[in-house]
N, C-alpha and C positions, 0 to 999 in steps of 0.2 A: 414412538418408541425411541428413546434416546440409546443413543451408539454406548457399545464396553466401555468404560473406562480403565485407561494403565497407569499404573505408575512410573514418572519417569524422575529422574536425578541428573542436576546439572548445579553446576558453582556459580555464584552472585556475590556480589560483592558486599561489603555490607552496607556501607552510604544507599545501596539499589535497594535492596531487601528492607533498610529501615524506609526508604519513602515508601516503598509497596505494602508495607506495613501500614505506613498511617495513611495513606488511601484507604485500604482496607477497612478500619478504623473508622474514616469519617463516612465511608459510603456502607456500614455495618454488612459487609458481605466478608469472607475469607481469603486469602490472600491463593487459593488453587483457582478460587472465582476469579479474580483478577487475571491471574497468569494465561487461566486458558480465554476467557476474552481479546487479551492481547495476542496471543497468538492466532486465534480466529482473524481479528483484524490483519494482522500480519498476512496472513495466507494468503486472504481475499484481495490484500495490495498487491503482493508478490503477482498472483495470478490474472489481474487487471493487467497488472503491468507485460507481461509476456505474454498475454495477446491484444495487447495494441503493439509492442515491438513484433511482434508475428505479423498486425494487419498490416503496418509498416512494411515491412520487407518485402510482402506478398505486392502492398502497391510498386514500389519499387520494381520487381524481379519482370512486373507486369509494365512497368516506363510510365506509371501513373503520374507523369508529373506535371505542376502548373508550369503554364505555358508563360512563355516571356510577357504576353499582353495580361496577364492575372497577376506576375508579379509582380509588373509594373505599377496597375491600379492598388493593387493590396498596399505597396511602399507609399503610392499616393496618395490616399487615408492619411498613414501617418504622417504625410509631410506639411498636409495641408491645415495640422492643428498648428 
């Protein structure tokens, strides 16, 4: 069962609106289909991204960190091309 839909309103510009238009267009779907796709993906970045900065800090807060002989070898990889 697919979630309510709402209506929302927001300003674009037109150069955006006309490319969103001719995607639309060539991928013969509607330009709401597009919008809310994009925003999906957007969400799903936004929310990657704030919890790998969350797992980050928690390593951190915890002194997770490579030791000087890991990042010595890790810099030695690259030194060695």
């Amino acid at each position: 069962m697919s979630a309510a839909k709402e209506t929302i309103t927001f300003r674009l510009d037109r150069t955006k609106r006309e490319a969103l238009d001719a995607i639309a267009k060539e991928l013969d779907r509607d330009r709401s289909y597009l919008l809310n796709e994009a925003i999906e993906n957007y969400i799903e970045i936004y929310r990657w991204q704030i919890a790998e900065i969350n797992l980050a800090i928690a390593e951190a807060n915890a002194e997770d960190f490579a030791s000087d002989e890991e990042v010595d070898m890790m810099f030695g990889r690259f030194n060695e091309s």
